[in-house]
N, C-alpha and C positions, 0 to 999 in steps of 0.2 A: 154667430150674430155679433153685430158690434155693441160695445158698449158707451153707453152716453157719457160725455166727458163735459161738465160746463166750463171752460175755458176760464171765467171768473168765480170761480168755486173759494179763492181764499180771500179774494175781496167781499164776498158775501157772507162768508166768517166771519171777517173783520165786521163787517158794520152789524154782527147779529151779535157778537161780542161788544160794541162801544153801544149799540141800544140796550143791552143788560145793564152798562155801566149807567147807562144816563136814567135807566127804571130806577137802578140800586138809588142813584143821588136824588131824585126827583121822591123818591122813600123817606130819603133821610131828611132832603129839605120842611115837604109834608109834615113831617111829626116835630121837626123843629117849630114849624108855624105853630102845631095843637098846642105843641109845650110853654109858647109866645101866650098866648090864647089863654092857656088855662091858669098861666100870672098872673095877665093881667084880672079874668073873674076874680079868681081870689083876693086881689087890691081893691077890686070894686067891692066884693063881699063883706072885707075888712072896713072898708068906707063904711056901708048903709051901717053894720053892728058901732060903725064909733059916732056915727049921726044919733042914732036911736041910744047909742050911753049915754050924749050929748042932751040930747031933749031927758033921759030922767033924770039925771041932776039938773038942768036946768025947771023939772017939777016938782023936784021934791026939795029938801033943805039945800039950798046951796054951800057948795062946797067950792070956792072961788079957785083954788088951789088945783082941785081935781079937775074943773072947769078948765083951765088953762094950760094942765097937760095935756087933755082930752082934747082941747082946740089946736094945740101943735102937733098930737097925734094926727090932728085930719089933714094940716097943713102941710106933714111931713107924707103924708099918704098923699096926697094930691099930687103934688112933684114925684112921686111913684110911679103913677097913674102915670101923668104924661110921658113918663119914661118908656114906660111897660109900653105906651101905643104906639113910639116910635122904634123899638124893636120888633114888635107886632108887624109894624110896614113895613122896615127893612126884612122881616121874616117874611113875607109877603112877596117882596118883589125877589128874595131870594127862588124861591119857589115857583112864580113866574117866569124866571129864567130857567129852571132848570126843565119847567114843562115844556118850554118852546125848543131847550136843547133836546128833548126829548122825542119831542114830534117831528125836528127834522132828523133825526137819528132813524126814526120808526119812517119816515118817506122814504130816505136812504135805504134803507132794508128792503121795503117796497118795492122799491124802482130796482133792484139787482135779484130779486125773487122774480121780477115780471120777465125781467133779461135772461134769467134761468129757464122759466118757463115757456119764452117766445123761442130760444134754442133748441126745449124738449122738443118743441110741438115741429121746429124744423128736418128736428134729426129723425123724429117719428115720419112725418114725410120723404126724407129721404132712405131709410131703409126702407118704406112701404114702395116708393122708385126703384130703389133696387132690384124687391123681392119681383115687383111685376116685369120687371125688364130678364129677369133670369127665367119666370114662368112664359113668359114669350120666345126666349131664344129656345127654352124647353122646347112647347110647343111648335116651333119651327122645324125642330131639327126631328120631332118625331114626324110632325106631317111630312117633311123632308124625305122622311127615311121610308115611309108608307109609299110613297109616291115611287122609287126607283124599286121598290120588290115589286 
């Protein structure tokens, strides 16, 4: 019996190998975004605790002093803040691009497993052509041979 051979068998490699690379990067982008993401809370979380230090010195004895570092702490937090969400975005569309290199990576694979597949289903075709055309020339040559005894 013959054995199936897919003619594009290392192209198919290839693109099953650069989809792993683009899972692995589309991974790394991912946890860079959460890592964007979980900054920026923390600056926000840092904000509302220096708002709410802000309001109890401003209820209890004022302390003009503390007051005014506490208000530069927020002002310096704020410019943090807008910092943090413009990395946030560029972490963002980082990750956007790397899902779309991804999906066409994962089509590619697709589309050369389907070409793999439409081969199988050819060459199983043609060895079942085969097999019938030897079980007929069989069959001929015995009825053949029935016929002259």
């Amino acid at each position: 019996m013959a054995k199936f051979n897919f003619r594009l068998q290392g192209v198919l490699n290839i693109k099953q190998k650069l989809e792993d690379q683009e899972k692995i990067a589309y991974g790394l982008a991912r946890a860079k975004l959460n890592e964007e993401e979980e900054k920026l809370q923390a600056l926000i979380d840092r904000r509302d605790a220096l708002f709410s230090y802000k309001q109890s010195l401003m209820n209890g004895q004022m302390d003009f002093t503390e007051l005014n570092i506490t208000q530069h702490a927020i002002d310096g937090n704020a410019a943090a803040i807008e910092s943090q969400k413009k990395a946030v975005i560029r972490a963002t569309k980082a990750m956007e691009a790397a899902q779309q290199r991804l999906e066409k990576a994962m089509k590619e694979r697709k589309t050369y497993e389907k070409l793999r597949e439409n081969a199988y289903e050819q060459f199983l075709q043609d060895m079942n052509y085969e097999e019938q055309l030897e079980i007929n020339e069989l069959v001929s040559f015995r009825h053949g041979n029935q016929e002259n005894v």
